[in-house]
C-alpha positions in Angstrom: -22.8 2.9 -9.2 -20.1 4.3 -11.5 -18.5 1.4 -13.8 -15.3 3.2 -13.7 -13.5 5.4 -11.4 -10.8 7.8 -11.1 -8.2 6.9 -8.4 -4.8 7.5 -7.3 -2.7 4.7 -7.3 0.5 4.7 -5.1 3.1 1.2 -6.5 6.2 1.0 -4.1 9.2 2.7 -5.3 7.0 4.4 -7.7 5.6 7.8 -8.1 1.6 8.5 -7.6 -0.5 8.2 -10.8 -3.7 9.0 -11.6 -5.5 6.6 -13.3 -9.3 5.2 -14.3 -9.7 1.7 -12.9 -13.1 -0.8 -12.8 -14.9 0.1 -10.0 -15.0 -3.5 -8.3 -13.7 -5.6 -5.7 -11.5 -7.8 -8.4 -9.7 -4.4 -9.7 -9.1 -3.0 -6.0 -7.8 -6.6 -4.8 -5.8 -6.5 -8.1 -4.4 -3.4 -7.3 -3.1 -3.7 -3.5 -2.2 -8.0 -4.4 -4.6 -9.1 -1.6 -7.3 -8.5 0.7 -8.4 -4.8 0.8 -8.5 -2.6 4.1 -10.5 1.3 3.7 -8.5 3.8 5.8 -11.0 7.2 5.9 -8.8 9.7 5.9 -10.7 13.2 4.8 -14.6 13.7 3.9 -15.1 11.1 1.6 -11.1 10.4 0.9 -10.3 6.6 1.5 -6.7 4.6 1.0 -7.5 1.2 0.2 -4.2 -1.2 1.3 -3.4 -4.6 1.6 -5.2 -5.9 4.7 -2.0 -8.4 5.3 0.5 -5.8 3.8 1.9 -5.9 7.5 1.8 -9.6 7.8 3.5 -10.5 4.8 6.2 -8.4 5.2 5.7 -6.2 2.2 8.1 -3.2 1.7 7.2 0.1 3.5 5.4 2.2 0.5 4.1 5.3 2.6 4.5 6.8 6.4 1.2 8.0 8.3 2.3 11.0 9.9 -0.3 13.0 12.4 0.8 15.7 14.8 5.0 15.6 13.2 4.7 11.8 14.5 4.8 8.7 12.2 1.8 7.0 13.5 1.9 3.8 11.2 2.8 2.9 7.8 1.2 1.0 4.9 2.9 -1.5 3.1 2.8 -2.6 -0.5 0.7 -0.9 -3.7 -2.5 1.0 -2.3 -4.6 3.5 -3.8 -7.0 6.4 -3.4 -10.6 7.1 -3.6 -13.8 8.6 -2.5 -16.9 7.2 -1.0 -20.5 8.5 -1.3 -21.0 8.3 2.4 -24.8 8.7 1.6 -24.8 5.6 -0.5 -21.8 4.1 0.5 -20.6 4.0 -3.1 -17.1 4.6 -4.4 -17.5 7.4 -6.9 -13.7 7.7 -7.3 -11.7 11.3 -6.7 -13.1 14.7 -8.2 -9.8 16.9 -9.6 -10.1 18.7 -6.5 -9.8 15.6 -4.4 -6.8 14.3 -6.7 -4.6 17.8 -5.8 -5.5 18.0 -2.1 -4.2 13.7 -1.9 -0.7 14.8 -3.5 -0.6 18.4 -1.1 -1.1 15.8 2.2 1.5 13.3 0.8 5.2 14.6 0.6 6.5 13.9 -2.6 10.0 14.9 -2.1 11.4 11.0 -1.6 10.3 10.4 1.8 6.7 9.3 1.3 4.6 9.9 4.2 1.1 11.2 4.6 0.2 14.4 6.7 -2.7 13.2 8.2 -5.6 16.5 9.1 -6.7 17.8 12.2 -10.9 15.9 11.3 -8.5 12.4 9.8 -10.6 9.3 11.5 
Protein backbone atom coordinates (compact mmCIF):
# COMPACT_ATOMS: atom_id res chain seq x y z
CA UNK A 1 0.00 0.00 0.00
CA UNK A 2 1.15 3.47 -1.14
CA UNK A 3 2.04 5.87 1.97
CA UNK A 4 0.89 8.77 -0.07
CA UNK A 5 -1.56 9.43 -2.73
CA UNK A 6 -2.49 11.76 -5.27
CA UNK A 7 -6.24 12.96 -4.91
CA UNK A 8 -8.53 15.51 -5.87
CA UNK A 9 -9.86 17.43 -3.25
CA UNK A 10 -13.16 19.45 -3.75
CA UNK A 11 -13.57 22.32 -0.29
CA UNK A 12 -17.03 24.11 -0.64
CA UNK A 13 -17.00 27.33 -2.26
CA UNK A 14 -13.64 26.35 -3.49
CA UNK A 15 -12.12 25.35 -6.66
CA UNK A 16 -10.78 21.49 -7.18
CA UNK A 17 -7.10 20.95 -6.34
CA UNK A 18 -4.92 18.41 -6.83
CA UNK A 19 -3.03 17.46 -4.02
CA UNK A 20 -0.71 14.45 -2.24
CA UNK A 21 -2.39 13.46 0.94
CA UNK A 22 -1.41 10.33 3.60
CA UNK A 23 -3.09 7.47 2.46
CA UNK A 24 -5.09 6.66 5.72
CA UNK A 25 -8.28 6.73 7.31
CA UNK A 26 -7.18 9.82 9.76
CA UNK A 27 -6.21 12.11 6.56
CA UNK A 28 -9.55 10.99 4.53
CA UNK A 29 -11.72 11.64 7.80
CA UNK A 30 -9.61 14.85 8.11
CA UNK A 31 -10.45 15.84 4.86
CA UNK A 32 -14.39 15.42 4.45
CA UNK A 33 -14.74 16.58 8.76
CA UNK A 34 -16.42 13.17 9.62
CA UNK A 35 -17.18 9.77 8.81
CA UNK A 36 -16.17 8.77 5.26
CA UNK A 37 -18.76 7.26 2.57
CA UNK A 38 -16.90 5.65 -1.11
CA UNK A 39 -19.27 6.65 -4.01
CA UNK A 40 -17.71 4.41 -7.16
CA UNK A 41 -18.21 6.37 -9.84
CA UNK A 42 -15.90 5.13 -12.99
CA UNK A 43 -13.41 1.97 -13.08
CA UNK A 44 -11.54 2.51 -10.11
CA UNK A 45 -12.73 6.43 -9.57
CA UNK A 46 -14.17 6.87 -6.02
CA UNK A 47 -15.59 10.28 -4.16
CA UNK A 48 -15.07 9.84 -0.63
CA UNK A 49 -17.85 12.39 1.41
CA UNK A 50 -18.97 12.94 4.68
CA UNK A 51 -21.25 10.00 5.52
CA UNK A 52 -23.46 12.61 7.75
CA UNK A 53 -22.81 15.50 5.22
CA UNK A 54 -26.74 15.21 4.65
CA UNK A 55 -27.53 15.02 8.31
CA UNK A 56 -25.77 17.79 9.51
CA UNK A 57 -26.90 20.06 7.23
CA UNK A 58 -23.60 20.88 5.52
CA UNK A 59 -23.72 23.35 2.56
CA UNK A 60 -24.37 21.73 -0.96
CA UNK A 61 -20.57 21.44 -2.48
CA UNK A 62 -21.48 19.37 -5.76
CA UNK A 63 -24.73 18.17 -7.77
CA UNK A 64 -24.84 14.42 -9.14
CA UNK A 65 -26.29 14.67 -12.32
CA UNK A 66 -27.13 11.30 -14.56
CA UNK A 67 -29.26 11.38 -17.62
CA UNK A 68 -29.56 15.80 -17.60
CA UNK A 69 -31.21 14.93 -14.00
CA UNK A 70 -29.70 15.99 -10.63
CA UNK A 71 -29.94 12.66 -8.94
CA UNK A 72 -28.42 13.72 -5.44
CA UNK A 73 -25.91 15.98 -4.09
CA UNK A 74 -22.98 15.74 -1.72
CA UNK A 75 -22.47 18.04 0.95
CA UNK A 76 -19.43 19.41 2.59
CA UNK A 77 -15.39 18.91 1.55
CA UNK A 78 -14.98 15.47 -0.38
CA UNK A 79 -12.38 14.24 -2.50
CA UNK A 80 -11.24 11.92 -5.30
CA UNK A 81 -9.44 8.76 -5.67
CA UNK A 82 -8.80 5.36 -7.18
CA UNK A 83 -9.13 1.96 -5.84
CA UNK A 84 -7.07 -1.12 -6.83
CA UNK A 85 -10.26 -3.23 -7.16
CA UNK A 86 -7.83 -6.27 -7.19
CA UNK A 87 -6.49 -5.40 -3.82
CA UNK A 88 -8.88 -3.11 -2.64
CA UNK A 89 -6.19 -0.53 -2.13
CA UNK A 90 -6.35 3.15 -2.73
CA UNK A 91 -3.58 3.93 -5.09
CA UNK A 92 -4.73 7.55 -5.53
CA UNK A 93 -5.58 9.11 -9.29
CA UNK A 94 -3.05 8.46 -12.38
CA UNK A 95 -2.84 12.11 -14.47
CA UNK A 96 -5.17 10.59 -16.75
CA UNK A 97 -7.69 9.84 -13.98
CA UNK A 98 -7.14 13.57 -12.61
CA UNK A 99 -8.24 15.24 -16.29
CA UNK A 100 -11.18 12.86 -16.95
CA UNK A 101 -12.52 13.87 -12.87
CA UNK A 102 -12.47 17.73 -13.91
CA UNK A 103 -14.00 16.83 -17.87
CA UNK A 104 -17.16 15.01 -15.75
CA UNK A 105 -17.42 17.85 -13.21
CA UNK A 106 -18.66 21.32 -14.67
CA UNK A 107 -16.38 23.85 -13.58
CA UNK A 108 -18.14 26.81 -14.82
CA UNK A 109 -19.81 27.84 -11.22
CA UNK A 110 -22.50 25.40 -11.08
CA UNK A 111 -20.72 22.36 -9.71
CA UNK A 112 -22.34 19.21 -10.57
CA UNK A 113 -21.01 15.89 -11.74
CA UNK A 114 -21.94 14.18 -15.09
CA UNK A 115 -22.32 10.89 -13.96
CA UNK A 116 -21.33 7.95 -17.15
CA UNK A 117 -23.44 5.62 -18.86
CA UNK A 118 -21.15 2.27 -16.56
CA UNK A 119 -21.43 5.02 -13.04
CA UNK A 120 -22.57 2.33 -10.15
Amino acid sequence: MKEKIRVIRVPVGGKPESVEIANNLDSFQSIVGGWIEALYIKGDIVVYLNEHGKLEDMPVNLYIVKDFVIVDDIRGDFFFSATDMETGDERGLTQDEEEEVLKMMNLDGARHLMMPEDAR
